[in-house]
N, C-alpha and C positions, 0 to 999 in steps of 0.2 A: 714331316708331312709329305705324304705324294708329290712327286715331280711330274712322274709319266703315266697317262691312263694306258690300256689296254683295254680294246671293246672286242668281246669276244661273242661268236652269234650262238652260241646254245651250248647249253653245261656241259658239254666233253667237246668243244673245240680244238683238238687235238694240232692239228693244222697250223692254225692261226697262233696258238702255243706256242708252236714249237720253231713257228718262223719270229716270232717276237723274241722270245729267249735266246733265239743265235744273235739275234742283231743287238738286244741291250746287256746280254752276258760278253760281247764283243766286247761292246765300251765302256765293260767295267760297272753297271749300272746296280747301288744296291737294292736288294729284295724291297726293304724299306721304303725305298723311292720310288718306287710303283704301284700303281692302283689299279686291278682287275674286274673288269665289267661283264656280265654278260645281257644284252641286250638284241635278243631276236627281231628279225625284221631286214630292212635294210641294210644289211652290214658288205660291205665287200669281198670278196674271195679273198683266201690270205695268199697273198705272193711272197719269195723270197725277197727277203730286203738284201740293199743291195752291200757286198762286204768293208767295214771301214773299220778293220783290225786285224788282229791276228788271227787266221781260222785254229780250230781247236778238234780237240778229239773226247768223244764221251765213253766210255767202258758199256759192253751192254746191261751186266747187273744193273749199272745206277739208270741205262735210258730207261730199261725197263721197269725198273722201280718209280721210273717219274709217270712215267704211264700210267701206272697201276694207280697212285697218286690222283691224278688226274681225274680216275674215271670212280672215285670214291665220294662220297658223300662229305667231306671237312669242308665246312666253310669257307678255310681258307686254303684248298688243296693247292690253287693255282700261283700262290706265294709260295708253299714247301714244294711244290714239285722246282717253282725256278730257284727256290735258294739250294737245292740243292744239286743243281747242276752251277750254278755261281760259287760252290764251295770248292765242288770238285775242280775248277776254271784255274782260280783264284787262291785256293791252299786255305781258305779258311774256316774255320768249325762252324757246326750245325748243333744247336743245343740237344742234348739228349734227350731234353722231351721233344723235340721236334721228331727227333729220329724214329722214335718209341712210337709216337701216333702214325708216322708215316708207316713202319712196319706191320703197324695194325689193322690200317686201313687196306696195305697190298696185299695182308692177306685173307680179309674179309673177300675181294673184291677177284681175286684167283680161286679162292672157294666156290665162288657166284657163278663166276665163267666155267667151272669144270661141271658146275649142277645144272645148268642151262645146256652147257653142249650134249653133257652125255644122257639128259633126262628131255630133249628135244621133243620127242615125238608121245614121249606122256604128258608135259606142259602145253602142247598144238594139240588142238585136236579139229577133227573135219566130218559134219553129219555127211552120210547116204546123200549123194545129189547135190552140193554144195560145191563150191569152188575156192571158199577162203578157210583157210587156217584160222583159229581162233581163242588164246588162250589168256590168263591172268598168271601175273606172276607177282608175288609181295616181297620186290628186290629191294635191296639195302645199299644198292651201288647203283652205277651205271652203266655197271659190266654189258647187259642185255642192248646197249644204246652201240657201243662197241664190237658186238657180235651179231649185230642186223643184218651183213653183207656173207656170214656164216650162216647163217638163220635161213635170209632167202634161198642161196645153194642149197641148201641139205631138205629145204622144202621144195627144190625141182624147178626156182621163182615164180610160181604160183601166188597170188595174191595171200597177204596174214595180216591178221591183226593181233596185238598182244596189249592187253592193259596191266598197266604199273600204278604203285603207288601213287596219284596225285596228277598222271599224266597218259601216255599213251604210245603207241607208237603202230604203225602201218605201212605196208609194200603194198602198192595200187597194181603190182604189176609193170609199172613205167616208171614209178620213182617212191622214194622211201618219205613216210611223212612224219611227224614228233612234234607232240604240245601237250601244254599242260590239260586238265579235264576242264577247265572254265574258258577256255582260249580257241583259236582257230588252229590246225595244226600248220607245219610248215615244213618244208624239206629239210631234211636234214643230212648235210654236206661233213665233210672231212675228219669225219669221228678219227678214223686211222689208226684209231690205239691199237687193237686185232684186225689181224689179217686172217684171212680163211686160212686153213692148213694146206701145205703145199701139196700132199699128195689126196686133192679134191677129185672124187669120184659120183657121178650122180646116181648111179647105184647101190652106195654106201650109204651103211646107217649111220656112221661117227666113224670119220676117218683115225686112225694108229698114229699119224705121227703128231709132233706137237707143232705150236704155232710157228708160224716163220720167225725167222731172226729180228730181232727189236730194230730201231730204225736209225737210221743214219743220217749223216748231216750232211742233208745236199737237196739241190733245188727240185721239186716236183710238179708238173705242170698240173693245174686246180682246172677242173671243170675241163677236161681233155675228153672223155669220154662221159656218155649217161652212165647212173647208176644202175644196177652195181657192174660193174668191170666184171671181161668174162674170163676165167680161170686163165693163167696162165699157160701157154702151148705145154710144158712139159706136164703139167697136171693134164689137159686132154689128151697126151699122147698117151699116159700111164693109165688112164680110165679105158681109152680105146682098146690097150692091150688086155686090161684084166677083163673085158665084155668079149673078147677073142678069146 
């Protein structure tokens, strides 16, 4: 039976993941002894916990494959994405069907995102005189939840709206919002599974190169800046120069 909950505030909690997993993959905690929640609302920013073992090192294949994981539709994604970074810790095996649906689902969910970024501006679309973007997309992941801060860029941050199976999601222009279709929506904070591509140009239709590097384990400051964060300087110096 579960020992430890995990409240996490909306279905790709990336964040809050991933600061949990360093701290009970520290102390050796099994998948089994955890219980994962997700419960929008009031939830707290996820902070680094603070370290009380040995720090560790992840390979990027598996961070990235726990991402992928993550942002997929299994019920129980948020127990195989941690057990298999507890495997990798730990030296101990991941049953093969575990394996097998994890690879299934990352590559449903890598399918999703490469159809979303490069078919962007057929899936938006904008009448004559209009200010918002406006499209439906029938996803099978939550790839599009994780490409919202790619999404806003490449639409200029211009206000969108995009309807999903069962839910929603919205740029007001000041902040990104996400709910279900029966519900209020709500901000929605620390996805972080994808990151924009590093060579972001506002000119460009679908930037060449691929995502940035998968993520590392280390402390992040939560709620530093509004959403979404503005490109990094070397992405605007490399925009400035190709508009020269």
């Amino acid at each position: 039976m579960p020992q430890t909950t995990i409240v996490l505030a909306h279905p790709i909690d990336f964040a809050r993941w991933r600061a949990a997993t360093r701290d009970l993959v520290t102390r050796r905690v099994p998948p089994d002894e955890i219980a994962w929640h997700v419960t929008p609302g009031d939830t707290p920013d996820a902070t680094a916990p603070s370290p009380t073992g040995q720090p560790f090192r992840i390979p990027r294949e598996t961070m990235q494959l726990a991402a992928d994981v993550v942002q997929s539709m299994l019920p129980d994604r948020f127990t195989l994405a941690y057990g298999l970074i507890y495997a990798h810790v730990t030296g101990t095996d991941i049953a093969p069907s575990d394996l097998a649906r994890m690879a299934g689902a990352a590559e449903t969910v890598r399918a999703e995102t490469v159809h979303l970024r490069h078919d962007l501006f057929t899936l938006m679309q904008r009448s004559e005189g209009e200010d918002i973007w406006h499209g439906t997309l029938d996803a099978a992941t939550h790839a599009p939840e994780s490409n919202a801060r790619f999404m806003t860029f490449q639409l200029s941050l211009a206000p969108w709206r995009l309807s999903l199976p069962g839910r929603r999601m919205e740029w007001t222009g000041r902040e990104l919002l996400h709910g279900r279709d029966d519900a209020a929506a709500a901000p929605l904070r620390s996805t972080a599974c994808r990151r924009p591509p590093c060579r972001w140009s506002p000119t460009s239709t679908f930037p060449a190169s691929p995502p940035c590097p998968p993520w590392r384990w280390r402390q992040e400051r939560a709620g530093s800046a509004p959403w979404p964060a503005a490109p990094p300087r070397r992405c605007l110096a490399k925009a400035g120069a190709m508009r020269a």
